[in-house]
C-alpha positions as CSV (number, residue, x, y, z in Angstrom):
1,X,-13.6,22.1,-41.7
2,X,-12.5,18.6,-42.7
3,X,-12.0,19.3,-46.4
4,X,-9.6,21.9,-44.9
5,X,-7.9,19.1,-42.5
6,X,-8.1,16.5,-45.3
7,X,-6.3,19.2,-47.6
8,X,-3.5,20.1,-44.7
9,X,-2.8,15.9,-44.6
10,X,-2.5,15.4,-48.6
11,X,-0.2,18.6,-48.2
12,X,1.8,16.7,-45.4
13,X,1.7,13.6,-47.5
14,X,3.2,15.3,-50.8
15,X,6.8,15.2,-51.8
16,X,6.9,18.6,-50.6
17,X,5.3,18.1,-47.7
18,X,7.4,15.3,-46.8
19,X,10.8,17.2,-47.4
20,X,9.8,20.4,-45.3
21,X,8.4,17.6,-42.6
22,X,12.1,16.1,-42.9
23,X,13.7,19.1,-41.9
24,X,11.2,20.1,-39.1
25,X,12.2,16.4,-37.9
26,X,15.7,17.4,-37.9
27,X,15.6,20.4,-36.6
28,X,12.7,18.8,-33.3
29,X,15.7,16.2,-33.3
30,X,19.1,18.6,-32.6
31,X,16.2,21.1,-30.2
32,X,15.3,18.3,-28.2
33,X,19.1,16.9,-27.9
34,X,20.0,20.4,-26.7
35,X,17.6,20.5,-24.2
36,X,18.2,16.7,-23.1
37,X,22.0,17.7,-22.2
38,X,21.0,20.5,-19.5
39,X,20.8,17.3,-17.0
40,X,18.4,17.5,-14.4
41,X,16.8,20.9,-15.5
42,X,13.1,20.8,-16.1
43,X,13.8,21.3,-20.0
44,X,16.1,18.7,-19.9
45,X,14.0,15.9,-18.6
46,X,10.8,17.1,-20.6
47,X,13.4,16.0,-23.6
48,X,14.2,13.3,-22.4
49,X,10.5,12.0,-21.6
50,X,9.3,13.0,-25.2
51,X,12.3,13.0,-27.8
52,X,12.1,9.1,-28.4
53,X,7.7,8.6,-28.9
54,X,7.7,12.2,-30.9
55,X,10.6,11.6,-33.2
56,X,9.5,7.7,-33.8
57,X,5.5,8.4,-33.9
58,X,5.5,11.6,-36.0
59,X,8.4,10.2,-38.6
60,X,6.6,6.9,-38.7
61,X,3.3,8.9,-39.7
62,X,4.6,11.1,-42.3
63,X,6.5,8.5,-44.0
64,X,3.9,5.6,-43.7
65,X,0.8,8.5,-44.9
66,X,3.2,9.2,-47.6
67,X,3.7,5.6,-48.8
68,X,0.8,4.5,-48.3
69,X,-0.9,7.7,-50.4
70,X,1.7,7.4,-53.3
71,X,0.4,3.6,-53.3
72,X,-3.4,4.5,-53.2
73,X,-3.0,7.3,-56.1
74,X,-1.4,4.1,-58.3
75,X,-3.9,1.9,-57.5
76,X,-7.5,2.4,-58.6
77,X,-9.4,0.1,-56.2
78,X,-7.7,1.2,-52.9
79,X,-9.1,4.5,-50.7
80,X,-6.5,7.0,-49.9
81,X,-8.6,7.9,-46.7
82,X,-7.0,4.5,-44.9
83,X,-3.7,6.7,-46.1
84,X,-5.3,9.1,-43.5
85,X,-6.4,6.8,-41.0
86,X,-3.1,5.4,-40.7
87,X,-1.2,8.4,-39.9
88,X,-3.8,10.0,-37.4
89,X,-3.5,6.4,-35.2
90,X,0.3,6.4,-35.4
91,X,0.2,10.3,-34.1
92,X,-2.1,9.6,-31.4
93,X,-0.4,6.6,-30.4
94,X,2.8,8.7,-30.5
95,X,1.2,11.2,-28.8
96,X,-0.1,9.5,-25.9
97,X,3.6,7.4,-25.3
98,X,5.1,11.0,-25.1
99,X,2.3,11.6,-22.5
100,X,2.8,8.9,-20.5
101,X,6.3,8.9,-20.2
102,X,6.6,12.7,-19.5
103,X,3.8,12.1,-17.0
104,X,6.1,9.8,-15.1
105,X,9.0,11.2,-15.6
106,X,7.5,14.4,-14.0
107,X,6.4,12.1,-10.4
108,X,9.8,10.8,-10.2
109,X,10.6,14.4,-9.5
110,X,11.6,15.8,-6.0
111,X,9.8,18.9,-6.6
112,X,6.6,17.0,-7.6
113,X,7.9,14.4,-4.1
114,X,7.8,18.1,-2.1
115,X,4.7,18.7,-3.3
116,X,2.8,15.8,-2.0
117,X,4.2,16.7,1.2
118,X,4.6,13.4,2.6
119,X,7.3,12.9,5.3
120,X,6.9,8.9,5.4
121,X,9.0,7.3,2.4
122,X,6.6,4.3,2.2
123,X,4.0,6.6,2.5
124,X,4.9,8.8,-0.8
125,X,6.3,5.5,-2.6
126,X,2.4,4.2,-2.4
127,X,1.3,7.5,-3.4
128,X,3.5,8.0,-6.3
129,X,2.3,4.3,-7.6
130,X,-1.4,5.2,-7.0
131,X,-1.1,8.6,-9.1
132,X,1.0,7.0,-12.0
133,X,-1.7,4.1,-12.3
134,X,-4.7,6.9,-12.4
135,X,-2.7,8.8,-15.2
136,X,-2.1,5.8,-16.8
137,X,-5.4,4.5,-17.2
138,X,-7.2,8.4,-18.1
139,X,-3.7,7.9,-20.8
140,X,-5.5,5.0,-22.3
141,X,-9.0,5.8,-21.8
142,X,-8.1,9.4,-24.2
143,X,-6.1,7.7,-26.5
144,X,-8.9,4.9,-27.2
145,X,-11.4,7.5,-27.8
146,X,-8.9,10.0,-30.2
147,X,-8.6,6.6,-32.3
148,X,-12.6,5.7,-32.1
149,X,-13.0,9.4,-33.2
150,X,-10.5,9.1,-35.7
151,X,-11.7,5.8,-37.3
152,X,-15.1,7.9,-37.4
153,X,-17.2,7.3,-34.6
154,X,-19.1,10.1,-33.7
155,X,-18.9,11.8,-30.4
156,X,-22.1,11.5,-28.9
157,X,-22.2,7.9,-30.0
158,X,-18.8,7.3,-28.2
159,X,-20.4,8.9,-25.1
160,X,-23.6,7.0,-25.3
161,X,-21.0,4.0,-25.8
162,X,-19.1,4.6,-23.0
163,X,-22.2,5.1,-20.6
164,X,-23.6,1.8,-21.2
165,X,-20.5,0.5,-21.1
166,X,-20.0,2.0,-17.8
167,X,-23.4,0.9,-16.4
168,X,-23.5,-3.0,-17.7
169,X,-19.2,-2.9,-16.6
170,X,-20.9,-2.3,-13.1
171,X,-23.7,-4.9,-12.5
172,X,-21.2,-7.3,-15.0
173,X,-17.9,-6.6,-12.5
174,X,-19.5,-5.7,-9.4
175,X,-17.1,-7.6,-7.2
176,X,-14.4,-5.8,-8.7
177,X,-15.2,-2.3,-9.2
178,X,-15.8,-3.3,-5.3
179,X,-12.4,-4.1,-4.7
180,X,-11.4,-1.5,-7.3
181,X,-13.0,1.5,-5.2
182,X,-12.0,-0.1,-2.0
183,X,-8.5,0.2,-3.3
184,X,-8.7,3.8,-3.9
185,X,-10.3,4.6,-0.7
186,X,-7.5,2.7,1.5
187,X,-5.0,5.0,-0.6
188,X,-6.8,8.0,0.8
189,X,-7.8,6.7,4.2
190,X,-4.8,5.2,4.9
191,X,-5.5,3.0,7.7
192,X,-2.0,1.0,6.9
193,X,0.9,1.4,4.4
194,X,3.4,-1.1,2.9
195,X,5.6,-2.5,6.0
196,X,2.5,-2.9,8.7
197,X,1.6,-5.4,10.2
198,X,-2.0,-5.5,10.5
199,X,-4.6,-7.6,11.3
200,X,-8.3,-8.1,10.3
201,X,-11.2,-10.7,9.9
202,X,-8.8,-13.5,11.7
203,X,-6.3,-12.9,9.2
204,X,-3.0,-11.2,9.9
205,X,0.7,-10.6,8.9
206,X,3.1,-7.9,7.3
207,X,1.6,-5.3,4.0
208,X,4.0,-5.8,1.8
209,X,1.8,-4.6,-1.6
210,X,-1.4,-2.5,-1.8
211,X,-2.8,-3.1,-5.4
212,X,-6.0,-2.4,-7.6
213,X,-7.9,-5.4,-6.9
214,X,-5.7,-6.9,-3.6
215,X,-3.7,-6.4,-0.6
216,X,-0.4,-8.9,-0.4
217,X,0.4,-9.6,3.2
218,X,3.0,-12.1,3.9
219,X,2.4,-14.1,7.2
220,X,4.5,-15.1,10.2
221,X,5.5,-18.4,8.7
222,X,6.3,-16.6,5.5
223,X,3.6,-17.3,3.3
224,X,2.0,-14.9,1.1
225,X,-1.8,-14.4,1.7
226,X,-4.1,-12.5,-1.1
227,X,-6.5,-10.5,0.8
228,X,-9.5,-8.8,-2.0
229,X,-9.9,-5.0,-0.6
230,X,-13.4,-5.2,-0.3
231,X,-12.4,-7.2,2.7
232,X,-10.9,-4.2,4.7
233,X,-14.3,-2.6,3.8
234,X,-16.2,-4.5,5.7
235,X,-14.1,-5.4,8.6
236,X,-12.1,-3.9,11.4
237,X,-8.6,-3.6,11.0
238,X,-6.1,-3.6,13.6
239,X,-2.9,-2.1,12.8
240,X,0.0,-2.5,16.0
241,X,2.2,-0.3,13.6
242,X,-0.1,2.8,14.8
243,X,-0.4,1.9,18.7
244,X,1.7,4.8,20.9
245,X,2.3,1.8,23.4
246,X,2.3,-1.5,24.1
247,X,0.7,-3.0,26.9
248,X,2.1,-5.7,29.6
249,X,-0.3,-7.0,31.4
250,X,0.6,-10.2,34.0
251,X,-1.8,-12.1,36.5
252,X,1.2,-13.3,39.2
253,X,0.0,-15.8,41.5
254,X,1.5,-16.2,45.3
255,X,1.3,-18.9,47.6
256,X,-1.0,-18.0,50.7
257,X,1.2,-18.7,53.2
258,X,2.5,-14.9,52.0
259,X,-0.4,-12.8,52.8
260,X,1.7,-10.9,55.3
261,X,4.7,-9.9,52.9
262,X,1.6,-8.8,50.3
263,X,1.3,-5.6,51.0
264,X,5.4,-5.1,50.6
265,X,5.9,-6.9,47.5
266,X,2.8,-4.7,45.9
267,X,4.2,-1.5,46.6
268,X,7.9,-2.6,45.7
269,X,7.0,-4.0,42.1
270,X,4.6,-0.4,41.8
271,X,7.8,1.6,42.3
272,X,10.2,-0.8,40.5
273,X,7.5,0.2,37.7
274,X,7.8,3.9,38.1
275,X,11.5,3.5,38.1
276,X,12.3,1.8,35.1
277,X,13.5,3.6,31.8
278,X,11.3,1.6,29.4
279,X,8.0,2.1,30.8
280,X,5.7,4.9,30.2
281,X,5.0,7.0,33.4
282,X,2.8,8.8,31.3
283,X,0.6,6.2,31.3
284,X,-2.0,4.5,33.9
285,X,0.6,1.6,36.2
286,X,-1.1,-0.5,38.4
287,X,0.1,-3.3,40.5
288,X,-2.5,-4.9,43.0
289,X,-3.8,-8.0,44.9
290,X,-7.0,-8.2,43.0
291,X,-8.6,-11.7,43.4
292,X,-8.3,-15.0,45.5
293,X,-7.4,-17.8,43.2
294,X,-8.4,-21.4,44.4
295,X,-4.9,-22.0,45.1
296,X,-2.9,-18.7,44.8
297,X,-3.5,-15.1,45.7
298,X,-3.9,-13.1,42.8
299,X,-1.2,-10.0,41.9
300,X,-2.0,-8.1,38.7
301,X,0.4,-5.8,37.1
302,X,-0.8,-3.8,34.3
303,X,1.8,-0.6,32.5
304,X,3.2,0.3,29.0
305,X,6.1,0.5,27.2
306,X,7.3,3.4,25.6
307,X,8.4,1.0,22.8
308,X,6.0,-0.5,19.7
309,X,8.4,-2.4,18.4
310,X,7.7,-6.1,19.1
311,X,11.6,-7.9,19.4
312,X,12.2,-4.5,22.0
313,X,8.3,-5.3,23.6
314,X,9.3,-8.6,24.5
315,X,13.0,-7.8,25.7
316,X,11.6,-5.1,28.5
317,X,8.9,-7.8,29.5
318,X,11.2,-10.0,29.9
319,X,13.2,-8.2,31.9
320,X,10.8,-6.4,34.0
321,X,9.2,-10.2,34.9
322,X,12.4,-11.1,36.2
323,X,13.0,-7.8,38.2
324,X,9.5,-9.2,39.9
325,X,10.8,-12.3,40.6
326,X,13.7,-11.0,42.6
327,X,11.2,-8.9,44.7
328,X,9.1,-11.2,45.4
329,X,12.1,-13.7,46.4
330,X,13.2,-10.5,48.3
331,X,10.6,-11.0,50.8
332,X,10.8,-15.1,51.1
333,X,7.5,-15.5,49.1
334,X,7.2,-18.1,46.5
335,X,5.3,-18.3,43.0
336,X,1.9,-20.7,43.6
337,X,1.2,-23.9,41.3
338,X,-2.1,-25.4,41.1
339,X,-1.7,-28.2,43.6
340,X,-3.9,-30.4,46.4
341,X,-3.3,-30.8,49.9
342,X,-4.4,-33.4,51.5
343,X,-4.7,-32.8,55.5
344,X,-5.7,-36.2,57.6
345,X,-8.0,-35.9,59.9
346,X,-6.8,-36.3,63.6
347,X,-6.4,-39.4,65.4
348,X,-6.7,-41.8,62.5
349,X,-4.6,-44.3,62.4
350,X,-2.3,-46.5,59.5
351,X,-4.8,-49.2,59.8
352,X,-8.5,-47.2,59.5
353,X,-7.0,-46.5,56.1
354,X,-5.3,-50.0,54.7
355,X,-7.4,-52.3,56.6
356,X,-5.8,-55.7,56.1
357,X,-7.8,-58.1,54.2
């Protein structure tokens, strides 16, 4: 079998060979064109994806084989075999670029975009990335074993190689095949996509890159933070991008001289509540005198907004804390302060408490 191969190869790297490999060249050349004008079509981008690495990679291997065998028949001491050697590596080179850039060409695609189903544009953008960087890598990983094979290592020592490799690459790197694998799960999981904002381990701010080995979050005072993704491994994470609601929740403190208009400003703020377009019905509202303060009487108000996004959260509280204060104005009450009165006792006099001296 490889006297046959090595006898195709000197056939390909004769003068014949070369002048029927010219015109096959041409002839790849005017089908590919062709196919590359038909615009979008499937044909036409497969042309387009593989005309430049095929025409390069397969011209560059028959000429340079050629050369380099007409140099290796003229000289005695040189091996024609690295005539060989050379023109398998520049086809499998070639080979793999076409590959790789049909590969990618192919996930730029709507039909492959409809076929990951994904409704969220952030959503298939990190998907898209994630794919392209597996193919990538399995791109390299073949083409470094066609060459090892080529340059004539055997097979089963290239899988013996690649298992120890594999197994001293794991103890060696085990941080980052950590981070590596926790990558890949928070691809699958999901648990936040570019645009959050999340939370976790006191650390917080807006996703802006999920990567191999990191997660790029850029904080409130616009600093980018490097967070390793064995971190969201371990840890909680708390995405507010997620949450169906957002929660106010006030503790409103009255003066006690308005225990008797209580009663009226709890109900009135409940139904204000229940009135207003912004809040969630849907969800539990309560309003209540729920604790004696040292110096106020204690009204709690706890509802949700329909809203999760944060500027619109903290216009409707704003609002609705205002629309409180009217009520409880409404009724003549008053916000308490933490404050001490002093009462004197009766019947002491100016001079009991400044005596002169």
């Amino acid at each position: 079998m490889k006297e046959k191969i090595i006898q195709d190869v000197d056939l390909i790297h004769s003068n014949t060979g070369v002048l029927i490999g010219t015109v096959v060249l041409i002839l790849l050349w005017l089908v590919l064109g062709l196919m590359e004008r038909r615009g979008q079509h499937l044909g036409g981008m497969v042309a387009r994806a593989i005309r430049k690495p095929l025409l390069l990679g397969l011209s560059a291997s028959m000429y340079l084989g050629w050369l380099g065998r007409q140099i290796a028949s003229n000289v005695e001491w040189l091996d024609g075999s690295n005539a060989l050697k050379l023109s398998a590596t520049i086809t499998v080179v070639a080979v793999m670029w076409a590959l790789s850039r049909l590969g990618h060409a192919v996930m730029k695609t709507r039909r492959f975009e409809r076929w990951l189903q994904m409704d969220d544009p952030k959503d298939l953008s990190m998907a898209i990335s994630f794919i392209g960087r597996i193919y990538t890598i399995l791109i390299l990983v073949i083409g470094a074993g066609a060459l090892m094979i080529t340059f004539g290592v055997p097979a089963t020592a290239l899988a013996a190689l690649g298992g120890g490799a594999g197994v001293g690459l794991a103890f060696g790197t085990q941080n980052i095949s950590q981070n590596f694998f926790s990558g890949f799960m928070l691809f699958f999981n999901r648990p936040f996509k570019e645009g959050d904002w999340i939370s976790t381990n006191g650390m917080e701010g807006t996703v802006e890159n999920i990567g191999w080995y990191h997660t790029r979050l850029r904080t409130f005072d616009r600093r980018p933070m490097y967070i390793p993704n064995a971190v969201f491994a371990t840890n909680s994470i708390i995405n507010p991008g997620q949450m169906y609601n957002r929660r106010i929740l006030a503790n409103i403190g009255l003066r006690y001289e308005d225990i008797p208009a209580m009663d009226t400003i709890t109900k009135q703020v409940r139904e204000l509540l229940k009135n207003h377009d912004a809040i969630d019905t849907n969800q539990i509202i309560l309003v209540n005198f729920n604790a004696w303060e040292s110096s106020s009487l204690n009204l709690q108000v706890y509802c949700f907004t329909k809203t999760t996004n944060w500027q619109d959260y903290l216009d409707i509280q704003q609002e609705v804390f205002l629309e409180i204060a009217k009520v409880v104005k409404a009724n003549n009450a008053d916000f308490a302060f933490d404050c001490t009165t002093l009462y004197p006792a009766p019947n002491l006099k100016p001079e009991q408490l400044f005596p002169s001296s």
